[in-house]
PDBQT receptor file of N, H, CA, C and O in Angstrom, charges set to zero:
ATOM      1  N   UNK A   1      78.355  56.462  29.160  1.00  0.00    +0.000 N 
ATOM      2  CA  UNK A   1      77.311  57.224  29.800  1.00  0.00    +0.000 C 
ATOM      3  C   UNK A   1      76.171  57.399  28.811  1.00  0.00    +0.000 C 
ATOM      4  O   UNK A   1      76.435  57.936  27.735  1.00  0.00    +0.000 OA
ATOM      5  N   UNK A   2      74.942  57.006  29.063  1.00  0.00    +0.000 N 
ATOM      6  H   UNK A   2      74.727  56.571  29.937  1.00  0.00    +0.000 HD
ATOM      7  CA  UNK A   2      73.555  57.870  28.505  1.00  0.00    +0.000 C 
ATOM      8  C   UNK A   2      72.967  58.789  28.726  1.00  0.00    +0.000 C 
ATOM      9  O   UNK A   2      72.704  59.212  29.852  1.00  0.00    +0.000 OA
ATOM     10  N   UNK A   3      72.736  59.141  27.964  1.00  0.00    +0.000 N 
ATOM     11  H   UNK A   3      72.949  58.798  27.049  1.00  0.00    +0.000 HD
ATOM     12  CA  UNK A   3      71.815  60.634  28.300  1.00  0.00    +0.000 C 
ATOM     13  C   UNK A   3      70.336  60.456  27.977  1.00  0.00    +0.000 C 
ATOM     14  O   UNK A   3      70.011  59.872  26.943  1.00  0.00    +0.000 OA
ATOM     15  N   UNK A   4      69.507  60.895  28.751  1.00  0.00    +0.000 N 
ATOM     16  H   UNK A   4      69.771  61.369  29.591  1.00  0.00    +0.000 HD
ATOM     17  CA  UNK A   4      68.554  60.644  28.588  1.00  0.00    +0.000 C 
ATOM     18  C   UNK A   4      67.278  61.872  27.961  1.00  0.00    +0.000 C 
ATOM     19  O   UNK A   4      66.746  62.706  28.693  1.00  0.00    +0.000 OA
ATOM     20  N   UNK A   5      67.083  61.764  26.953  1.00  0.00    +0.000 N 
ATOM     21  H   UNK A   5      67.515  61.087  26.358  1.00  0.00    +0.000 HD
ATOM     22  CA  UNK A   5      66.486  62.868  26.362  1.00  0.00    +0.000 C 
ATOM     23  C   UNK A   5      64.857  63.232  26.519  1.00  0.00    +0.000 C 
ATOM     24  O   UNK A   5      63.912  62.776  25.875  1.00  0.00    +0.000 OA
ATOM     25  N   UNK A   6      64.863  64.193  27.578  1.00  0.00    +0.000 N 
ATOM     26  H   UNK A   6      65.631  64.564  28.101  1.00  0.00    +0.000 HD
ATOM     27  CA  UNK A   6      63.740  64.582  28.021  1.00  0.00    +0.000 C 
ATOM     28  C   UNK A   6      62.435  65.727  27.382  1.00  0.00    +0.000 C 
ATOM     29  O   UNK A   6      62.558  66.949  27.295  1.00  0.00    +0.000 OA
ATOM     30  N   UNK A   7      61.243  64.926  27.002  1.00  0.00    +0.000 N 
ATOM     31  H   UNK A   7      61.144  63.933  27.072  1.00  0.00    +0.000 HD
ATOM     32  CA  UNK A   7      60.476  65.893  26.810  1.00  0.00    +0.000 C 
ATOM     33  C   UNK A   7      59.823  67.157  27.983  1.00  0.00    +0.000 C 
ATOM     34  O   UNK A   7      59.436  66.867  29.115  1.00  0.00    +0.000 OA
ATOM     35  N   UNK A   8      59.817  68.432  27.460  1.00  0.00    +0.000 N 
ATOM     36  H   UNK A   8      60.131  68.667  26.540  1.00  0.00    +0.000 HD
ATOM     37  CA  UNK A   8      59.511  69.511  28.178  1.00  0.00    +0.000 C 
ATOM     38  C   UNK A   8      58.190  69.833  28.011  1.00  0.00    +0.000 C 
ATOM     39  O   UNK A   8      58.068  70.383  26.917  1.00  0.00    +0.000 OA
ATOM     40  N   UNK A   9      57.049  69.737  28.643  1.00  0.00    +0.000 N 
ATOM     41  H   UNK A   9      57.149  69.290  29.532  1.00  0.00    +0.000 HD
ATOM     42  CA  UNK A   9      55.674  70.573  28.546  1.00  0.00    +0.000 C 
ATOM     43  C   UNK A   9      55.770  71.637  28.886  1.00  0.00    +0.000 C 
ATOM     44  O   UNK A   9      55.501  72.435  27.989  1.00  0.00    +0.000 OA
ATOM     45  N   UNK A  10      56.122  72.199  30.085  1.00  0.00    +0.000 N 
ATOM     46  H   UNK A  10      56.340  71.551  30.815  1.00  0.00    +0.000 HD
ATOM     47  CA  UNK A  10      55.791  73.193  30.988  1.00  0.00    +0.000 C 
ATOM     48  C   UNK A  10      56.453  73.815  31.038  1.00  0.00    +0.000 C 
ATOM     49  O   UNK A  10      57.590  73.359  30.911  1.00  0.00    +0.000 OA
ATOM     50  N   UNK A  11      56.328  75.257  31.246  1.00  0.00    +0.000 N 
ATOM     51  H   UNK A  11      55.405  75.628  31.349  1.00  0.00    +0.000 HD
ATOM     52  CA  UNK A  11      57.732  76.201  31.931  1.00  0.00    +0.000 C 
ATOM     53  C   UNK A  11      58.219  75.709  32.879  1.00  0.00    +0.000 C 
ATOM     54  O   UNK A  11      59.426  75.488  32.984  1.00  0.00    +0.000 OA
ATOM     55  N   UNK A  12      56.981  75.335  34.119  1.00  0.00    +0.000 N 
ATOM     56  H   UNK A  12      56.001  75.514  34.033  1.00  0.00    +0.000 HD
ATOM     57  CA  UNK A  12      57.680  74.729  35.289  1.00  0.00    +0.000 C 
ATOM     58  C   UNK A  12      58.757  73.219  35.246  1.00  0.00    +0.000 C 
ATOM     59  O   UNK A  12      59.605  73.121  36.133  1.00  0.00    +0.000 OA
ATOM     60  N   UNK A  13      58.666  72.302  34.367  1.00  0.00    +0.000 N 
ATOM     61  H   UNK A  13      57.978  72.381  33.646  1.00  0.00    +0.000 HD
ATOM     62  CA  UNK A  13      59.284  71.348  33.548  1.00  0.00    +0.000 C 
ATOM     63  C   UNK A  13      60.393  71.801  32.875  1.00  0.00    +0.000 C 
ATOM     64  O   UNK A  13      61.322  70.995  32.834  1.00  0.00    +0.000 OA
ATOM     65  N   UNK A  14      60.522  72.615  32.460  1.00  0.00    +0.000 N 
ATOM     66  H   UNK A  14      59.767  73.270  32.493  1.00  0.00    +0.000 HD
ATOM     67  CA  UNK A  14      61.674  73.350  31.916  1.00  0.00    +0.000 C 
ATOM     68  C   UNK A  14      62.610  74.455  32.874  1.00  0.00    +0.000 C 
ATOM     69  O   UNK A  14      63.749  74.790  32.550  1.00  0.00    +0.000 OA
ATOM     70  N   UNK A  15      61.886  74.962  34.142  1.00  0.00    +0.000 N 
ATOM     71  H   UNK A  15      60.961  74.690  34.406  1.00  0.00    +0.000 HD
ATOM     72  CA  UNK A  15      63.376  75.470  34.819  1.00  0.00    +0.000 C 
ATOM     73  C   UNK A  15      63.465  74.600  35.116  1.00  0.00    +0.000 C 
ATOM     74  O   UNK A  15      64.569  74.376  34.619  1.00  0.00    +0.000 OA
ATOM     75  N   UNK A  16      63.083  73.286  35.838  1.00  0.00    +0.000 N 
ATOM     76  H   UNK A  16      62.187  73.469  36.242  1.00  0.00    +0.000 HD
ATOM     77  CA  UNK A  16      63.553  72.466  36.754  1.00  0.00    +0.000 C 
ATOM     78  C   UNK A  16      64.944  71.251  36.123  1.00  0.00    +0.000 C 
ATOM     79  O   UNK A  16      65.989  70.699  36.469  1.00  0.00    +0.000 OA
ATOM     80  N   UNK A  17      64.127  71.378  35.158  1.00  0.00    +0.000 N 
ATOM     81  H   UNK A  17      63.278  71.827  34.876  1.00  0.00    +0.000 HD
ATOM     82  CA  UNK A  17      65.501  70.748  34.023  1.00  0.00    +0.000 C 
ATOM     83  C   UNK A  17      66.686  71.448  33.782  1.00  0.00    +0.000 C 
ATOM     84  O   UNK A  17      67.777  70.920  33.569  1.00  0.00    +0.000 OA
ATOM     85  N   UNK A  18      66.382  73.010  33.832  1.00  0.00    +0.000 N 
ATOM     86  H   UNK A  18      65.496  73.439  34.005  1.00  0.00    +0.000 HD
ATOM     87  CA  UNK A  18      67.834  74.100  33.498  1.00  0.00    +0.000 C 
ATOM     88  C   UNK A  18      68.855  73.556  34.744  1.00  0.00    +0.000 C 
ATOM     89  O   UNK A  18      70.063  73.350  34.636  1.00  0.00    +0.000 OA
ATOM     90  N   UNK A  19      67.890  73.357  36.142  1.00  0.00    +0.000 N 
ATOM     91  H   UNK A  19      66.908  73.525  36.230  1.00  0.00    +0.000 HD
ATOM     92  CA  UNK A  19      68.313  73.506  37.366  1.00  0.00    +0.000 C 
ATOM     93  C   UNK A  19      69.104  72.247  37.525  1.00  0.00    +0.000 C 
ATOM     94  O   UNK A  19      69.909  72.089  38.443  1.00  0.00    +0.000 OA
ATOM     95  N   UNK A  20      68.891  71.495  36.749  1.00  0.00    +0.000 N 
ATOM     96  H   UNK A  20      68.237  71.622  36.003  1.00  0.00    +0.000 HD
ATOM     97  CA  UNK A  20      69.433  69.746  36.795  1.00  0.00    +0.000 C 
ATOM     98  C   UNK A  20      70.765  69.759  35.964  1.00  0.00    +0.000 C 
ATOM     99  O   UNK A  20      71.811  69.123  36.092  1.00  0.00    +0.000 OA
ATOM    100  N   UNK A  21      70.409  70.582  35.191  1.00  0.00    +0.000 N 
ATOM    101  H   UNK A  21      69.559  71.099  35.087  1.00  0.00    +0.000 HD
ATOM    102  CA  UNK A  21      71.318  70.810  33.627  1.00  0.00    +0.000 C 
ATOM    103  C   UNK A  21      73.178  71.685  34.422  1.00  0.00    +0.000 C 
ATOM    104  O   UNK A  21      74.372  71.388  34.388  1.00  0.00    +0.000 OA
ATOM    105  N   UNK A  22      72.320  72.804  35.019  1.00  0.00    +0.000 N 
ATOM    106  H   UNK A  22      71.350  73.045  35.046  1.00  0.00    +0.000 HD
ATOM    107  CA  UNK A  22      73.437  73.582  35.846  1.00  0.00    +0.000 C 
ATOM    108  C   UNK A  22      73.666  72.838  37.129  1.00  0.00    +0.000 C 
ATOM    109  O   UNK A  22      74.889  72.745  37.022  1.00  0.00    +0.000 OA
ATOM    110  N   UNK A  23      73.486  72.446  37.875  1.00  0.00    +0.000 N 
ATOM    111  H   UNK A  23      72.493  72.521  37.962  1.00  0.00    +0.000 HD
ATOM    112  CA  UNK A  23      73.415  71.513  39.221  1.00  0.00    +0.000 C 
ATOM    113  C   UNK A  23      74.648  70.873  38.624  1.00  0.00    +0.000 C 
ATOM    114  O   UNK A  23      75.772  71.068  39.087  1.00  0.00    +0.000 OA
ATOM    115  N   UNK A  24      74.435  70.217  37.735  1.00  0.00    +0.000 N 
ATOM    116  H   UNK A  24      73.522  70.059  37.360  1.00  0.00    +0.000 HD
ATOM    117  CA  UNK A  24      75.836  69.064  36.850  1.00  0.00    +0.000 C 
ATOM    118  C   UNK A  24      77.070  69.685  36.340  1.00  0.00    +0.000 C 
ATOM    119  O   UNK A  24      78.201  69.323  36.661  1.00  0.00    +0.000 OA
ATOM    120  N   UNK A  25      76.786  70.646  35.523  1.00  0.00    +0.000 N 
ATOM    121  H   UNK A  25      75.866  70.941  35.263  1.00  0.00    +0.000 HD
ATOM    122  CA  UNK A  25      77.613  71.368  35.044  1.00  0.00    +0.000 C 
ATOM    123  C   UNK A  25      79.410  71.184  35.753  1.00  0.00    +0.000 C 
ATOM    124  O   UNK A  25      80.509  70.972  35.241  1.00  0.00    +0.000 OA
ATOM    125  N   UNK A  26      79.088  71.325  36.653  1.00  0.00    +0.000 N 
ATOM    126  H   UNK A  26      78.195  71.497  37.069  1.00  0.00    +0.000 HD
ATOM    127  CA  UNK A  26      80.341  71.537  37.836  1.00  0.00    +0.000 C 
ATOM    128  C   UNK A  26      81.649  70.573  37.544  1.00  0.00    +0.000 C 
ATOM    129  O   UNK A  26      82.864  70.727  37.419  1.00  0.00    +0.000 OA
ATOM    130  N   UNK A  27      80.346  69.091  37.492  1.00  0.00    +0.000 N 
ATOM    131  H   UNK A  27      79.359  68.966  37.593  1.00  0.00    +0.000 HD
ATOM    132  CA  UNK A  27      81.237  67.997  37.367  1.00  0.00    +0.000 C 
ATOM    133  C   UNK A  27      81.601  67.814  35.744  1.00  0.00    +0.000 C 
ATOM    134  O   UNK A  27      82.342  66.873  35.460  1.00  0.00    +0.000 OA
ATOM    135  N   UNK A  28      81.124  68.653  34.696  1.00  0.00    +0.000 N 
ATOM    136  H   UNK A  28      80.522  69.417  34.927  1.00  0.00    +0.000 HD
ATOM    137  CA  UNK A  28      82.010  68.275  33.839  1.00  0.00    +0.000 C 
ATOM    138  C   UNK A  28      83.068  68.018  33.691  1.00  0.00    +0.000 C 
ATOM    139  O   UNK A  28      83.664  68.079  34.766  1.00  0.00    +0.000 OA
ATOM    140  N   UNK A  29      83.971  67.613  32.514  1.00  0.00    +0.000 N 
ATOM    141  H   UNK A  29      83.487  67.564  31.641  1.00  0.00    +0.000 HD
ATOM    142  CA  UNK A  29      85.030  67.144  32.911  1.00  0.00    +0.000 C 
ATOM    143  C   UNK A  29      85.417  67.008  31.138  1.00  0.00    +0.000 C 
ATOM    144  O   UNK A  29      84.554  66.662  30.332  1.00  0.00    +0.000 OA
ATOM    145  N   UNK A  30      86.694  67.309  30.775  1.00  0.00    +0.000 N 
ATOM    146  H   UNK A  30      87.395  67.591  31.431  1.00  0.00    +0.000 HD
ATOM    147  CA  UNK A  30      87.291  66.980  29.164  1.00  0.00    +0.000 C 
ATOM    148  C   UNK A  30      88.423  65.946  28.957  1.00  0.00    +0.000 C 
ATOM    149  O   UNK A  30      89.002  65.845  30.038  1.00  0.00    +0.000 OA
ATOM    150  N   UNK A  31      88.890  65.277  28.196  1.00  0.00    +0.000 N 
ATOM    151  H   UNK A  31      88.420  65.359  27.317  1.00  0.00    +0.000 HD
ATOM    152  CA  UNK A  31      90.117  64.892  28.158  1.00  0.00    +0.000 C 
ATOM    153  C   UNK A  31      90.143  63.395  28.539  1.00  0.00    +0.000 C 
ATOM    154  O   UNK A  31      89.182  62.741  28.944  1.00  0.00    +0.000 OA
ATOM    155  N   UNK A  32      91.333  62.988  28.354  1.00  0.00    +0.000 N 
ATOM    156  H   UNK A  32      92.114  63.519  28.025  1.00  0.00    +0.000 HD
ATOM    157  CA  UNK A  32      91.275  61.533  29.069  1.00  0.00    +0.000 C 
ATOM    158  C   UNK A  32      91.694  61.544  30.407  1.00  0.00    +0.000 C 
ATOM    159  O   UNK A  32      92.532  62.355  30.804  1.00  0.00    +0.000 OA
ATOM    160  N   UNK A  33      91.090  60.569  31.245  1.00  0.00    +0.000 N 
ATOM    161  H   UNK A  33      90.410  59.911  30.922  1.00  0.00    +0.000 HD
ATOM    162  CA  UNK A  33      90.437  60.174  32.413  1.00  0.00    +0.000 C 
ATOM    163  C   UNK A  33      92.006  59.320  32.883  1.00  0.00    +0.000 C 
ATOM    164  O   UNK A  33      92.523  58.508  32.116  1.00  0.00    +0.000 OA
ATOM    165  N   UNK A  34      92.560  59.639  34.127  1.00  0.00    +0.000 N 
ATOM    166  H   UNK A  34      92.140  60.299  34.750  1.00  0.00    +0.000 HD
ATOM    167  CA  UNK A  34      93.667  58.201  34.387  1.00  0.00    +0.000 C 
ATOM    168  C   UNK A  34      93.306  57.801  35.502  1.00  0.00    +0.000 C 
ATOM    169  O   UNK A  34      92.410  58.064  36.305  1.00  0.00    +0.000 OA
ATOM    170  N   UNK A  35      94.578  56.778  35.383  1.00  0.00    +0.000 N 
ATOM    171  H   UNK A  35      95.305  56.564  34.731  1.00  0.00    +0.000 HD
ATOM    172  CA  UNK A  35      94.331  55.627  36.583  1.00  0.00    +0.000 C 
ATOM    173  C   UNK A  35      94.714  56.194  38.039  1.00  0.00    +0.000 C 
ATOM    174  O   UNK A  35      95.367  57.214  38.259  1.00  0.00    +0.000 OA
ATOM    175  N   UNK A  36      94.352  55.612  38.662  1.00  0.00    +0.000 N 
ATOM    176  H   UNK A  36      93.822  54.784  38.484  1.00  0.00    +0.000 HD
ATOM    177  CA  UNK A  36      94.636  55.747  40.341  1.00  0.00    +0.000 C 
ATOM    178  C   UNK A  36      96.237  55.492  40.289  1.00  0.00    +0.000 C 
ATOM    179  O   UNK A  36      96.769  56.554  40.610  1.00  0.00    +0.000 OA
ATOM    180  N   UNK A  37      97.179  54.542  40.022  1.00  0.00    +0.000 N 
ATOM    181  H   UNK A  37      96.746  53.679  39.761  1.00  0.00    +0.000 HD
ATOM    182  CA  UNK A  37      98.052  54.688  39.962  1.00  0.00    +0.000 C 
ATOM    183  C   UNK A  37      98.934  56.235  39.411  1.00  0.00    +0.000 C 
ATOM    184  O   UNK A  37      99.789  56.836  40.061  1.00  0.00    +0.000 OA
ATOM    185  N   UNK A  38      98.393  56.603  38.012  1.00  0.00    +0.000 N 
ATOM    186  H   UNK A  38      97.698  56.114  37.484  1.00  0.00    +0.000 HD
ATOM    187  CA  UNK A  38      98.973  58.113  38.011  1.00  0.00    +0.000 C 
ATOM    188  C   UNK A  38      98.635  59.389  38.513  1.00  0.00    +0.000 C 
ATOM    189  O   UNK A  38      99.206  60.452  38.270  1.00  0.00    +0.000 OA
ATOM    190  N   UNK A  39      97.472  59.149  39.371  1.00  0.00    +0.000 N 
ATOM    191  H   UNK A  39      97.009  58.285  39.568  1.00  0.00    +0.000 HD
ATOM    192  CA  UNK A  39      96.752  60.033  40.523  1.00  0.00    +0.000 C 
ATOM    193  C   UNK A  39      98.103  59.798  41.468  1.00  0.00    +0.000 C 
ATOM    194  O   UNK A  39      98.759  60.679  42.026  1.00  0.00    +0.000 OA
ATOM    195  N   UNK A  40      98.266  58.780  41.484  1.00  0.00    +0.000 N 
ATOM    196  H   UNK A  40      97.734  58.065  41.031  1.00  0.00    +0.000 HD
ATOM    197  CA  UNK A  40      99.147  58.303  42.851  1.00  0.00    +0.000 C 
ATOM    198  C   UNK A  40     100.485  58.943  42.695  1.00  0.00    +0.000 C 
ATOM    199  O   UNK A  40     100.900  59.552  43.681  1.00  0.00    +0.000 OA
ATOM    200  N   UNK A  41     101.086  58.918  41.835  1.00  0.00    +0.000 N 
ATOM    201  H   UNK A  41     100.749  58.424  41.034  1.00  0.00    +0.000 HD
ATOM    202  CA  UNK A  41     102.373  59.536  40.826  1.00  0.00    +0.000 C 
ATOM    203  C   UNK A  41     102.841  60.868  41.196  1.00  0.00    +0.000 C 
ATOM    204  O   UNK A  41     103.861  61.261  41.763  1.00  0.00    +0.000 OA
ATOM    205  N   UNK A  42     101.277  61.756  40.469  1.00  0.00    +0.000 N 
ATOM    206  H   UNK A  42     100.449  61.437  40.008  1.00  0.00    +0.000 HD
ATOM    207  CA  UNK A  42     101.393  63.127  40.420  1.00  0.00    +0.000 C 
ATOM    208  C   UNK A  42     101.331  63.723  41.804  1.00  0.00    +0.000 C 
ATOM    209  O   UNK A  42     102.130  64.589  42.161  1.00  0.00    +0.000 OA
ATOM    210  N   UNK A  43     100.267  63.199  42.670  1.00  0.00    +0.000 N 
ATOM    211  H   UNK A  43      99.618  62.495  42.381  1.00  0.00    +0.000 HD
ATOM    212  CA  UNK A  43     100.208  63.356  44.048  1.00  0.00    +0.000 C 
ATOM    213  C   UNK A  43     101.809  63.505  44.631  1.00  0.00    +0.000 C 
ATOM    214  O   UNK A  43     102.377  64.518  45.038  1.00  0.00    +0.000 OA
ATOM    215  N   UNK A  44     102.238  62.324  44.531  1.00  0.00    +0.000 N 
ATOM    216  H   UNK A  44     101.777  61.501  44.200  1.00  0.00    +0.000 HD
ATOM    217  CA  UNK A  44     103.636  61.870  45.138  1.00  0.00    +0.000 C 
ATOM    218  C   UNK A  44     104.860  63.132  44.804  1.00  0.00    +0.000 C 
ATOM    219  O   UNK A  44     105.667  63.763  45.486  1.00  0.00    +0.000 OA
ATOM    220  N   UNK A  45     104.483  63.079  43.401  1.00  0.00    +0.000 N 
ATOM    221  H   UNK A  45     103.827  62.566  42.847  1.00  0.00    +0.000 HD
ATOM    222  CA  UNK A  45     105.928  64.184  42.721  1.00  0.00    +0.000 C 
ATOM    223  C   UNK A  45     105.169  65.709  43.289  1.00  0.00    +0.000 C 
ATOM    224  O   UNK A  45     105.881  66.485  43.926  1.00  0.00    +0.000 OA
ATOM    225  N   UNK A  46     103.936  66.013  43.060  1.00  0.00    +0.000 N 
ATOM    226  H   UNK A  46     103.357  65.383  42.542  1.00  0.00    +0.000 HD
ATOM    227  CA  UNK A  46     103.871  67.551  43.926  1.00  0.00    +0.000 C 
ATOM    228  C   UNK A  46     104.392  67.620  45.561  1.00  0.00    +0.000 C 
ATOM    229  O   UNK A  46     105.080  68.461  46.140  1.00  0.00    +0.000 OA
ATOM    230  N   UNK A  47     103.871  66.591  45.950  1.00  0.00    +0.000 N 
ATOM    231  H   UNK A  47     103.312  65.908  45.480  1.00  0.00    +0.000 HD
ATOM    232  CA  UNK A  47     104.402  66.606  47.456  1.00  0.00    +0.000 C 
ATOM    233  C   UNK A  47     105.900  66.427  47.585  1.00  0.00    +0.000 C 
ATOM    234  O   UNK A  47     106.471  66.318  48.670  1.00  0.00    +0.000 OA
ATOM    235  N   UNK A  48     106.343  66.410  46.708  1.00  0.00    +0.000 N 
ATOM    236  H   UNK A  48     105.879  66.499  45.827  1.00  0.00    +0.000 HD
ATOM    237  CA  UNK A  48     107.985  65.422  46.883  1.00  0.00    +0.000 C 
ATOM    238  C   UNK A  48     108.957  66.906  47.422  1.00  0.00    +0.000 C 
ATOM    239  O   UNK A  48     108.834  67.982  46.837  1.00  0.00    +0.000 OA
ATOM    240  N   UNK A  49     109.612  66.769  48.251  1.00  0.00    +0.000 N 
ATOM    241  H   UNK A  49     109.712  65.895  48.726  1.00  0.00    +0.000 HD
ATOM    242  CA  UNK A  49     110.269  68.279  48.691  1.00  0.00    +0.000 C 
ATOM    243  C   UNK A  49     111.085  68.759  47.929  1.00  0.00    +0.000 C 
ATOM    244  O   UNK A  49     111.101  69.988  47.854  1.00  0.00    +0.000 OA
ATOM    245  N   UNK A  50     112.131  67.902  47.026  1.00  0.00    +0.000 N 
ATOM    246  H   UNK A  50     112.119  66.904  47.087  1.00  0.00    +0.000 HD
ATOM    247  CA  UNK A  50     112.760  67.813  46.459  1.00  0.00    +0.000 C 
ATOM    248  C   UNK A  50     112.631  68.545  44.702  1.00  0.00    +0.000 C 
ATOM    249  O   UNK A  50     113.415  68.804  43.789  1.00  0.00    +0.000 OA
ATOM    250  N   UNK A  51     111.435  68.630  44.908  1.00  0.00    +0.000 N 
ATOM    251  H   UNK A  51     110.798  68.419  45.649  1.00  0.00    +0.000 HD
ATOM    252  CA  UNK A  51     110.721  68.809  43.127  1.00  0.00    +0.000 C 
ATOM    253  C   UNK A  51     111.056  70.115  42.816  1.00  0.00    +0.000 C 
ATOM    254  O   UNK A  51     111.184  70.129  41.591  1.00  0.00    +0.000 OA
ATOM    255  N   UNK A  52     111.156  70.637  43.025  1.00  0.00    +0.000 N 
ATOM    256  H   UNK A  52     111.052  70.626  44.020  1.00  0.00    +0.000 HD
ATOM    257  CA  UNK A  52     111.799  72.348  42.575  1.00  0.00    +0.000 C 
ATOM    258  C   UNK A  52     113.863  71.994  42.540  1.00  0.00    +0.000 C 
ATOM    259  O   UNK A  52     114.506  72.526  41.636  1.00  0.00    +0.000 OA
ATOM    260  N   UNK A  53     114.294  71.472  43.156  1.00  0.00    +0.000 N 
ATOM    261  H   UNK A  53     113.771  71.039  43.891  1.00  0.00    +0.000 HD
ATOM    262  CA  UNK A  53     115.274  71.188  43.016  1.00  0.00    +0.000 C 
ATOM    263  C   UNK A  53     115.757  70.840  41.666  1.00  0.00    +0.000 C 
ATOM    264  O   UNK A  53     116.430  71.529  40.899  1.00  0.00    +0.000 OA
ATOM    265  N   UNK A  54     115.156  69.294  41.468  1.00  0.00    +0.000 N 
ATOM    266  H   UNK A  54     114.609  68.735  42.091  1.00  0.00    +0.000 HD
ATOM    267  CA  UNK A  54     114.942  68.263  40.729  1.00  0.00    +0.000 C 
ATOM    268  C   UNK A  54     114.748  69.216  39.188  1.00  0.00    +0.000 C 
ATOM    269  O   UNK A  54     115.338  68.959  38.138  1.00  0.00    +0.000 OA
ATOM    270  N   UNK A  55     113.735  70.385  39.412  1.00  0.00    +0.000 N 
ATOM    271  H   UNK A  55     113.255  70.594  40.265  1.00  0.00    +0.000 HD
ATOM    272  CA  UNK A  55     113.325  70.901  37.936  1.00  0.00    +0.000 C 
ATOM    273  C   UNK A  55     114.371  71.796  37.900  1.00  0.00    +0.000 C 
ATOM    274  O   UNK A  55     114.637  72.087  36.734  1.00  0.00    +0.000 OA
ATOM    275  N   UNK A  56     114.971  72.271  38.591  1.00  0.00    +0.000 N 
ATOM    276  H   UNK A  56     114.755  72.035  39.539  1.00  0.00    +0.000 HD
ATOM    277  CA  UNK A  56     116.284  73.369  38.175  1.00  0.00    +0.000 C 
ATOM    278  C   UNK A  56     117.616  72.510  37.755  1.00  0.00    +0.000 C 
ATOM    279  O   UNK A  56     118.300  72.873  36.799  1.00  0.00    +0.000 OA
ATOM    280  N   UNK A  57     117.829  71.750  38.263  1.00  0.00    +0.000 N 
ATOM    281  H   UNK A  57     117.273  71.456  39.040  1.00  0.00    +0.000 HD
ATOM    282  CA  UNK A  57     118.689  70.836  37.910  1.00  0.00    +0.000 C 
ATOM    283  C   UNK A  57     118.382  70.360  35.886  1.00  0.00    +0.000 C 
ATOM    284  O   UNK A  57     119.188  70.590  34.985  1.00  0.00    +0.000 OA
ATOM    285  N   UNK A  58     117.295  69.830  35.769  1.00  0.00    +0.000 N 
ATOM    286  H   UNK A  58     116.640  69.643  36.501  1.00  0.00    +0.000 HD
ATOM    287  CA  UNK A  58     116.664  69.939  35.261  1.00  0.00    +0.000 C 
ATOM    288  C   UNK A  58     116.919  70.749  33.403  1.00  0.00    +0.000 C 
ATOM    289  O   UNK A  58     117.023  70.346  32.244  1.00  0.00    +0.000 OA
ATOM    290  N   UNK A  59     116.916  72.480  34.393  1.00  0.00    +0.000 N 
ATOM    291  H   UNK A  59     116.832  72.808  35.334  1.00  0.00    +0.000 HD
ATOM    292  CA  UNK A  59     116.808  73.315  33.252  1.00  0.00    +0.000 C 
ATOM    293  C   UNK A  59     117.849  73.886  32.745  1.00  0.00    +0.000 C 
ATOM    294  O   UNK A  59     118.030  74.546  31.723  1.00  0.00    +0.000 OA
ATOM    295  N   UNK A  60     118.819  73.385  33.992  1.00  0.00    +0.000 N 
ATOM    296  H   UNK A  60     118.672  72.848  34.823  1.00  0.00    +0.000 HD
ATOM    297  CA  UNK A  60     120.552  73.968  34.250  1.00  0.00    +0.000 C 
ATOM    298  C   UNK A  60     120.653  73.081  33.319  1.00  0.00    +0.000 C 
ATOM    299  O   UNK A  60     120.732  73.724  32.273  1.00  0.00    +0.000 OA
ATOM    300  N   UNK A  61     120.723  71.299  32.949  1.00  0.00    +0.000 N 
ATOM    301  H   UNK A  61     120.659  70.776  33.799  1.00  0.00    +0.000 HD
ATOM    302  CA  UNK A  61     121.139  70.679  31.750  1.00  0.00    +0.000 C 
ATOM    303  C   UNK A  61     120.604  71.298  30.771  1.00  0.00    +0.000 C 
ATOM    304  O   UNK A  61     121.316  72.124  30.200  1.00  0.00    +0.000 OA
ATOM    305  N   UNK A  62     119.503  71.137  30.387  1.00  0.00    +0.000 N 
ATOM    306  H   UNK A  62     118.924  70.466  30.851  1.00  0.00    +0.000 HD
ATOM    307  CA  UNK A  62     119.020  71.632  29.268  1.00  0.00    +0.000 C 
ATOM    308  C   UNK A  62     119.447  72.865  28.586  1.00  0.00    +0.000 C 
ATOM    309  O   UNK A  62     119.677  72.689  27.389  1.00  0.00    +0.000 OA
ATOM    310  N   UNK A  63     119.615  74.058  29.015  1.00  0.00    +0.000 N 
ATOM    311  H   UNK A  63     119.428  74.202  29.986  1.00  0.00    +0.000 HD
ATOM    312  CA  UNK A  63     120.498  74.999  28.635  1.00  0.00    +0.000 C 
ATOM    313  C   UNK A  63     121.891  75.102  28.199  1.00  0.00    +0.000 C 
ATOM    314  O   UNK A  63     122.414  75.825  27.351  1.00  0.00    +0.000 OA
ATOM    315  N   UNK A  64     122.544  73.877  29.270  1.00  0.00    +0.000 N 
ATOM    316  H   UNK A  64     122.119  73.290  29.959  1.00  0.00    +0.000 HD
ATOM    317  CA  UNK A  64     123.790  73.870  28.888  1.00  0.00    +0.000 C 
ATOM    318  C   UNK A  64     123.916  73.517  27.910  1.00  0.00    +0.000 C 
ATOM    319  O   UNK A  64     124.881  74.039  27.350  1.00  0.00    +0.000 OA
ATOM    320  N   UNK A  65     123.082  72.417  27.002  1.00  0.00    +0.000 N 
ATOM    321  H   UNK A  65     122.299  71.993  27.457  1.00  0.00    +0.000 HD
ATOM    322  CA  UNK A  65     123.236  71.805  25.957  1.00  0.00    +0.000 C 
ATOM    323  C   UNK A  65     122.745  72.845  24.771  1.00  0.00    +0.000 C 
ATOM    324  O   UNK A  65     122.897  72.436  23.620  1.00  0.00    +0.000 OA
ATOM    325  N   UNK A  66     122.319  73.811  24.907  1.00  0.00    +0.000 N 
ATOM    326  H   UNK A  66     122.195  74.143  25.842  1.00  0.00    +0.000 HD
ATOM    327  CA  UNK A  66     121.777  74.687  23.907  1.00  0.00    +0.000 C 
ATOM    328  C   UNK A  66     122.368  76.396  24.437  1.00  0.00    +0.000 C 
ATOM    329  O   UNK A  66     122.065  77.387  23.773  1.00  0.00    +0.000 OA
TER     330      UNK A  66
């Protein structure tokens, strides 16, 4: 991505830029970015009915072992 670095004259030039600046804001975003396939994944395992099951099962091993 570029950014494009804008000169400001005006006040009026300058809210309209705040307004562009916050307008975007929203879509920020941090971190690494994945694929449609692990969109597809996570989608799948929240919807999965089973998934609360699956994680107690889960925590029941894990304990037992500790």
């Amino acid at each position: 991505m570029t950014q494009e670095i804008k000169k400001i004259g005006t006040t009026e030039e300058l809210l309209k830029w705040q307004e562009e600046l916050y307008a975007s804001e929203q879509y920020a975003v941090s971190g690494k970015s994945i694929s449609d396939k692990e969109t597809d994944e996570l989608v799948a395992n929240y919807l999965d009915p089973n998934k609360y099951r699956k994680q107690l099962e889960e925590v029941r091993a894990y304990k037992k072992n500790y």
